[in-house]
N, CA, C and O atoms as a MOPAC input file, in Angstrom:
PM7 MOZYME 1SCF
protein

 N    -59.63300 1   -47.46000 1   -40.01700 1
 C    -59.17100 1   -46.77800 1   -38.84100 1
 C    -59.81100 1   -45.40500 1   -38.78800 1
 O    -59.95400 1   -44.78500 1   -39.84200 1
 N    -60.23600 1   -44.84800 1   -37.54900 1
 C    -60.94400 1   -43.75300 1   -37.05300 1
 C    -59.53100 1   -42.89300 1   -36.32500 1
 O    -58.97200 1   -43.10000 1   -35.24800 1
 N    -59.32500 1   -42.14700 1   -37.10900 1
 C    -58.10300 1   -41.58700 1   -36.13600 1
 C    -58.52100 1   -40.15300 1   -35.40700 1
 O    -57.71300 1   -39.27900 1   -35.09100 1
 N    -60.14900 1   -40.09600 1   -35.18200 1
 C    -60.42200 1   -38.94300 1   -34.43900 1
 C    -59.95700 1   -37.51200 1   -35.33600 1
 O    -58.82800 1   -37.35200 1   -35.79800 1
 N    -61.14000 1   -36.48700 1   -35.47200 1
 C    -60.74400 1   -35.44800 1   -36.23400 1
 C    -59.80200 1   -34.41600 1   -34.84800 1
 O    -59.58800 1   -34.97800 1   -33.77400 1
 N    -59.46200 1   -33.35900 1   -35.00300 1
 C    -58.78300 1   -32.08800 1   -34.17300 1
 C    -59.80400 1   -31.13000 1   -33.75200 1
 O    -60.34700 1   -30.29700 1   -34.47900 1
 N    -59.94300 1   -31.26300 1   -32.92500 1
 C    -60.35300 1   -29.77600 1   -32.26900 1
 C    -62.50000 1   -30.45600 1   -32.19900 1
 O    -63.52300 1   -29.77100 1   -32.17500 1
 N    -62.35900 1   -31.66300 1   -32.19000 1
 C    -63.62600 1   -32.12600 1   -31.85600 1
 C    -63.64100 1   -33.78300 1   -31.08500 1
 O    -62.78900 1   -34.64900 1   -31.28300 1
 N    -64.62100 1   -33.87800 1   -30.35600 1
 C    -65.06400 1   -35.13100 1   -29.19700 1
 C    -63.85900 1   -34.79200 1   -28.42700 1
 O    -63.58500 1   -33.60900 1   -28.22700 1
 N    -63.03700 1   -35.84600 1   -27.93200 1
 C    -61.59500 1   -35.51600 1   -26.57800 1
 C    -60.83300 1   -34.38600 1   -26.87200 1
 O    -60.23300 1   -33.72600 1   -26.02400 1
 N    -60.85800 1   -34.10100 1   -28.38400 1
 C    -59.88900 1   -33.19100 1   -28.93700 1
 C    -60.61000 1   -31.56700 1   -29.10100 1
 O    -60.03300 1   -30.56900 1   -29.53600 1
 N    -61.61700 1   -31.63500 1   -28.75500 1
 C    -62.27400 1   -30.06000 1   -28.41600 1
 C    -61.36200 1   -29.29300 1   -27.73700 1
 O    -60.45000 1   -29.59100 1   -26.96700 1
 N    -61.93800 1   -27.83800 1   -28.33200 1
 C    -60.96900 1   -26.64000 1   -27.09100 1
 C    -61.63800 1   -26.85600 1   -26.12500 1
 O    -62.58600 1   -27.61600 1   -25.92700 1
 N    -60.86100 1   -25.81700 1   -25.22300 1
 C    -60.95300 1   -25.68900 1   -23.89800 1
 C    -62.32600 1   -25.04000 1   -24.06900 1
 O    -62.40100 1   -24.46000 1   -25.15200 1
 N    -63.17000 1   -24.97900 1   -23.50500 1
 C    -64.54100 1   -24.69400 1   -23.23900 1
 C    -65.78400 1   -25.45100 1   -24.11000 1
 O    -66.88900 1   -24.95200 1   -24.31900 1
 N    -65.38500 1   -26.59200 1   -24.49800 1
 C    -66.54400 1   -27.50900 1   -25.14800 1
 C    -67.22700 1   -27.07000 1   -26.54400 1
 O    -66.80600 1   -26.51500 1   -27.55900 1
 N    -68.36800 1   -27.53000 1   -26.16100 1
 C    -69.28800 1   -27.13100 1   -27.25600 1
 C    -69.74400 1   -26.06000 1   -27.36200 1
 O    -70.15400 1   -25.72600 1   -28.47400 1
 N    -69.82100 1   -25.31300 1   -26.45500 1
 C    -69.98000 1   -23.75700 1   -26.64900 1
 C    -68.51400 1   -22.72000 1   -27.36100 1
 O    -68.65400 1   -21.82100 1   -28.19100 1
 N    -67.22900 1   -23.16000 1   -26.76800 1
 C    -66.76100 1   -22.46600 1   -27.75000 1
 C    -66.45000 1   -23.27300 1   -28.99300 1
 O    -65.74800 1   -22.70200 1   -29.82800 1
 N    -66.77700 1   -24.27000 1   -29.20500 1
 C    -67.11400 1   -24.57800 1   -30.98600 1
 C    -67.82000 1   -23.91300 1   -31.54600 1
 O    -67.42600 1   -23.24300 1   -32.50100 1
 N    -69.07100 1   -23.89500 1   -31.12500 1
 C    -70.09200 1   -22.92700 1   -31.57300 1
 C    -69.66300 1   -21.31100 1   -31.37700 1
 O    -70.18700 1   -20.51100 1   -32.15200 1
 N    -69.03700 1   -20.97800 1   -30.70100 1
 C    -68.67400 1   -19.64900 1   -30.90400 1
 C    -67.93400 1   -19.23400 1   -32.27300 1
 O    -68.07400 1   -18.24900 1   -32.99800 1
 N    -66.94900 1   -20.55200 1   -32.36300 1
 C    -65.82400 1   -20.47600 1   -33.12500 1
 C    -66.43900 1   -20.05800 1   -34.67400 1
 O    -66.36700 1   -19.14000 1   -35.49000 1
 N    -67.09100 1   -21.38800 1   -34.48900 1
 C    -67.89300 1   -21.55100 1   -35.74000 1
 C    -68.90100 1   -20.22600 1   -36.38200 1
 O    -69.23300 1   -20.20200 1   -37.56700 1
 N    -69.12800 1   -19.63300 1   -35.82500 1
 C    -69.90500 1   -18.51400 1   -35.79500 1
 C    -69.18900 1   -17.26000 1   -36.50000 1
 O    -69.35100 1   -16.51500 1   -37.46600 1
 N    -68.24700 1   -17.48800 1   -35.36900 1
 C    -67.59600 1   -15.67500 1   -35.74100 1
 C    -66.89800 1   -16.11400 1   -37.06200 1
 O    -66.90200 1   -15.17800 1   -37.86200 1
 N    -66.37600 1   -17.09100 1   -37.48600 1
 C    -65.75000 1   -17.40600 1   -38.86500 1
 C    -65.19700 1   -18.88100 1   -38.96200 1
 O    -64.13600 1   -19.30700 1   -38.50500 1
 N    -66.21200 1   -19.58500 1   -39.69900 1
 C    -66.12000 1   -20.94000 1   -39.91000 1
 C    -65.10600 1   -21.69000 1   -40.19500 1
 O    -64.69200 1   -22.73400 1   -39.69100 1
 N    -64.64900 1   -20.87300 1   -41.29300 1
 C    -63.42800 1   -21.75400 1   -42.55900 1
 C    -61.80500 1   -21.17200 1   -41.22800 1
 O    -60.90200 1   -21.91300 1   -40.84100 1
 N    -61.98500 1   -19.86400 1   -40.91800 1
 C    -60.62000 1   -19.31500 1   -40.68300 1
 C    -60.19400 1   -19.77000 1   -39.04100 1
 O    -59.08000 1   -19.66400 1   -38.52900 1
 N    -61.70900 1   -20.41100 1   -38.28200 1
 C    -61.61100 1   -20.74300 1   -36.73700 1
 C    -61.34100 1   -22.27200 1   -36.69800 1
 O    -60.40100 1   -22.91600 1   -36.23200 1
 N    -62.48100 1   -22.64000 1   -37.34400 1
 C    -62.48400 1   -24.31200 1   -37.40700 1
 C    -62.50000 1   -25.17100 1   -38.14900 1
 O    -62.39300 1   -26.33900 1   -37.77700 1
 N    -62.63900 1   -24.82100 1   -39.40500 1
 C    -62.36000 1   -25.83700 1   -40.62600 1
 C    -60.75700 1   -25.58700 1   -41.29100 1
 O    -60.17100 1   -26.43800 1   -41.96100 1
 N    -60.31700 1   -24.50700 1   -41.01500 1
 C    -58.99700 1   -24.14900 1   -41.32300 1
 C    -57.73700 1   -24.83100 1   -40.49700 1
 O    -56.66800 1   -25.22400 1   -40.96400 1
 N    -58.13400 1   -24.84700 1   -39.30600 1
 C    -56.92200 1   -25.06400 1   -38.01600 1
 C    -57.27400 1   -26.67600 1   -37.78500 1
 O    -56.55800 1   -27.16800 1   -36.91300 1
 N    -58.15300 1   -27.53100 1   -38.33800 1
 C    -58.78800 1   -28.30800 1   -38.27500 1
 C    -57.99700 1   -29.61300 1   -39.32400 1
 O    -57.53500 1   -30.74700 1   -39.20000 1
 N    -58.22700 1   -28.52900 1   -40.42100 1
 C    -57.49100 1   -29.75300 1   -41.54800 1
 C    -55.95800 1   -29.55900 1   -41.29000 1
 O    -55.18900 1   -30.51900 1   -41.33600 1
 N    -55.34400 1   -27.67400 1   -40.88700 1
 C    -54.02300 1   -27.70100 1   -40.70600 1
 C    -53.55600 1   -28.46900 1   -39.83100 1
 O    -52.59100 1   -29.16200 1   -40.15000 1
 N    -54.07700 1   -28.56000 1   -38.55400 1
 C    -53.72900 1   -29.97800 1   -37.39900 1
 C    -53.50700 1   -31.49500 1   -37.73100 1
 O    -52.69900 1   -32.33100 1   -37.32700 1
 N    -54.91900 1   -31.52700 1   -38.95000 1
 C    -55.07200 1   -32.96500 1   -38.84300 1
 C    -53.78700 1   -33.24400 1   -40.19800 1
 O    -53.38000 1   -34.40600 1   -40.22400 1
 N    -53.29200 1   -32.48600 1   -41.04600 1
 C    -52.11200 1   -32.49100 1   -42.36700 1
 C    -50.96100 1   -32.55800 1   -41.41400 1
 O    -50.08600 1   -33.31300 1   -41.83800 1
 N    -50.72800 1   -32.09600 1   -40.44200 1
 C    -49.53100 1   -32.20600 1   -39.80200 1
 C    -49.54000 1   -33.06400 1   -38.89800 1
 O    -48.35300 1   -33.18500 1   -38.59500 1
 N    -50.30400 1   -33.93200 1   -38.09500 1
 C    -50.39000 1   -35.20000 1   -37.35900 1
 C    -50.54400 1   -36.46300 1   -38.56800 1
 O    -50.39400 1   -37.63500 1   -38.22100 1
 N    -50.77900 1   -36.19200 1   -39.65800 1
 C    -51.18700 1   -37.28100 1   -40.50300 1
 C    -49.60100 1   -38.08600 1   -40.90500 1
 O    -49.78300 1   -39.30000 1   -41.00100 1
 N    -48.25600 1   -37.71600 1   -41.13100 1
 C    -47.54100 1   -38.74600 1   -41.10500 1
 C    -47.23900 1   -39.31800 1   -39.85100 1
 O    -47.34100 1   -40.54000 1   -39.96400 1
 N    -46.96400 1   -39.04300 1   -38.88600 1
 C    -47.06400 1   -39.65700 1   -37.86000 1
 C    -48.07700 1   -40.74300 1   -37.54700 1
 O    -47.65500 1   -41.72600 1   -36.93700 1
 N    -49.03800 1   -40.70600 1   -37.80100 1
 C    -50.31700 1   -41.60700 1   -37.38500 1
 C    -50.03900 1   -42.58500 1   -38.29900 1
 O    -50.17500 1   -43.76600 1   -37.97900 1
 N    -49.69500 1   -42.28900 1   -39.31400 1
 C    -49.47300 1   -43.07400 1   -40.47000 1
 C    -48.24900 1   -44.29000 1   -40.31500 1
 O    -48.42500 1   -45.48200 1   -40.56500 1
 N    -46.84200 1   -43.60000 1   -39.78900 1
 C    -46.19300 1   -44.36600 1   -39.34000 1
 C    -46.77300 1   -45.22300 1   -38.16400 1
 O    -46.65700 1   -46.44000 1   -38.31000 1
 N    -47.40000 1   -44.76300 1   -36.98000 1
 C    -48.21100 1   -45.59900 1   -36.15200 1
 C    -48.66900 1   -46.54100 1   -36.80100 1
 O    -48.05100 1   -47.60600 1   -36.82300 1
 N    -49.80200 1   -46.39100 1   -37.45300 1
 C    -50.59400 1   -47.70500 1   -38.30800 1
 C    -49.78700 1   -48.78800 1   -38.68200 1
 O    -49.82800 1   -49.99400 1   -38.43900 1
 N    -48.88400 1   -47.90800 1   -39.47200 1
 C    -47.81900 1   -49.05000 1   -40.26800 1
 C    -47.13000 1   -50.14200 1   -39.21300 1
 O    -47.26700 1   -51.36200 1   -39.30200 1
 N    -46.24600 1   -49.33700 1   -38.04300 1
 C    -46.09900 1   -50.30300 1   -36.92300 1
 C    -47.03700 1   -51.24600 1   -36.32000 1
 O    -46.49400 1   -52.20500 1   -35.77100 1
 N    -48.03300 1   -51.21800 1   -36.29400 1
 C    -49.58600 1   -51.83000 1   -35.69200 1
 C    -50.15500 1   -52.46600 1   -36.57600 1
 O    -50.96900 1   -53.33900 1   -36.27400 1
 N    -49.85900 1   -52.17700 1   -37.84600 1
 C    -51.12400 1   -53.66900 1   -38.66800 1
 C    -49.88800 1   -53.94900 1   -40.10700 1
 O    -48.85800 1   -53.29900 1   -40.28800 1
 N    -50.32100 1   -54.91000 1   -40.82200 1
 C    -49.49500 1   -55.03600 1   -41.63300 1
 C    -49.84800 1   -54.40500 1   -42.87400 1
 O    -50.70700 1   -54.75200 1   -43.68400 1
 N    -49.00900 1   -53.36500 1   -42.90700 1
 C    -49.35900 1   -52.64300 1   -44.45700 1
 C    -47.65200 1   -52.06700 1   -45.10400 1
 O    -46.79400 1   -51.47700 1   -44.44800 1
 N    -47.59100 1   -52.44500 1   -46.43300 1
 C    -46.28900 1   -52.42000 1   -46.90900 1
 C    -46.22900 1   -50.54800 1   -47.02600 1
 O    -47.14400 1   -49.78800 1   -46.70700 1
 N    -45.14100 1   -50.24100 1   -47.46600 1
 C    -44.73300 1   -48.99800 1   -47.82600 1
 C    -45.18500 1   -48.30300 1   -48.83900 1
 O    -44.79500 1   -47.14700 1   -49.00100 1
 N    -45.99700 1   -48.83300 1   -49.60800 1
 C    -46.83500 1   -48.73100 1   -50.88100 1
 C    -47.91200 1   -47.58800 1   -50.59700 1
 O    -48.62400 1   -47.75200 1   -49.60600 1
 N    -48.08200 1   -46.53000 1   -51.31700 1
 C    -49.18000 1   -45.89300 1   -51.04800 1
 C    -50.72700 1   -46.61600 1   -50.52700 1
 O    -51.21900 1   -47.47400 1   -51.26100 1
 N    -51.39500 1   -46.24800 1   -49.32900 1
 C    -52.51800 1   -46.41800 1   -48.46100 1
 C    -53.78500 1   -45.49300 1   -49.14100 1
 O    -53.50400 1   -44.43900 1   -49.71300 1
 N    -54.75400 1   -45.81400 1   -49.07200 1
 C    -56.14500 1   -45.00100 1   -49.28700 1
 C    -56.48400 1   -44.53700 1   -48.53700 1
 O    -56.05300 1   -44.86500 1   -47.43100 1
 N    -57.44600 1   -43.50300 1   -48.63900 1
 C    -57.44800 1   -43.03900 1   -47.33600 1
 C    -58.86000 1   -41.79100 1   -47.73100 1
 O    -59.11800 1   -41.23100 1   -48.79700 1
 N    -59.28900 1   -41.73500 1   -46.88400 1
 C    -61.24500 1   -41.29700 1   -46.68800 1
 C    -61.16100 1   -40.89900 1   -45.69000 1
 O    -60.51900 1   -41.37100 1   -44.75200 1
 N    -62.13800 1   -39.45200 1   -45.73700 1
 C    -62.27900 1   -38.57700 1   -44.44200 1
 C    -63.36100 1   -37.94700 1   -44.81400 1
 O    -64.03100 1   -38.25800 1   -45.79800 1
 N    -63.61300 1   -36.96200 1   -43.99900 1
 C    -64.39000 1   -35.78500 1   -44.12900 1
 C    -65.27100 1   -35.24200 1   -42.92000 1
 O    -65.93800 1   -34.21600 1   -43.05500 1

């Protein structure tokens, strides 16, 4: 499963790829790699329960790969 990263493709800010690139610029870790993983740690049980409703996977710890 591709559960789309935060704050990139549909999930970009408001002004596209230019203010990514802005973001990214004025401070990488504290604009967009920071608010990025904090978004995606706090949507991650939720999605998780999603999955679980939608395919068959027991309650058992899941694997799980990103980056």
């Amino acid at each position: 499963m591709y559960l789309g990263l935060p704050m990139t493709g549909a999930r970009a800010p408001a002004g596209g790829q230019k203010k990514f690139a802005r973001l990214g610029a004025e401070d990488f870790v504290c604009k967009l790699a920071g608010p990025m993983v904090e978004q995606a740690f706090t949507e991650f049980p939720a999605a998780v329960m999603a999955l679980r409703g939608r395919l068959p996977l027991d309650e058992g710890p899941i694997g799980l790969l990103g980056g």
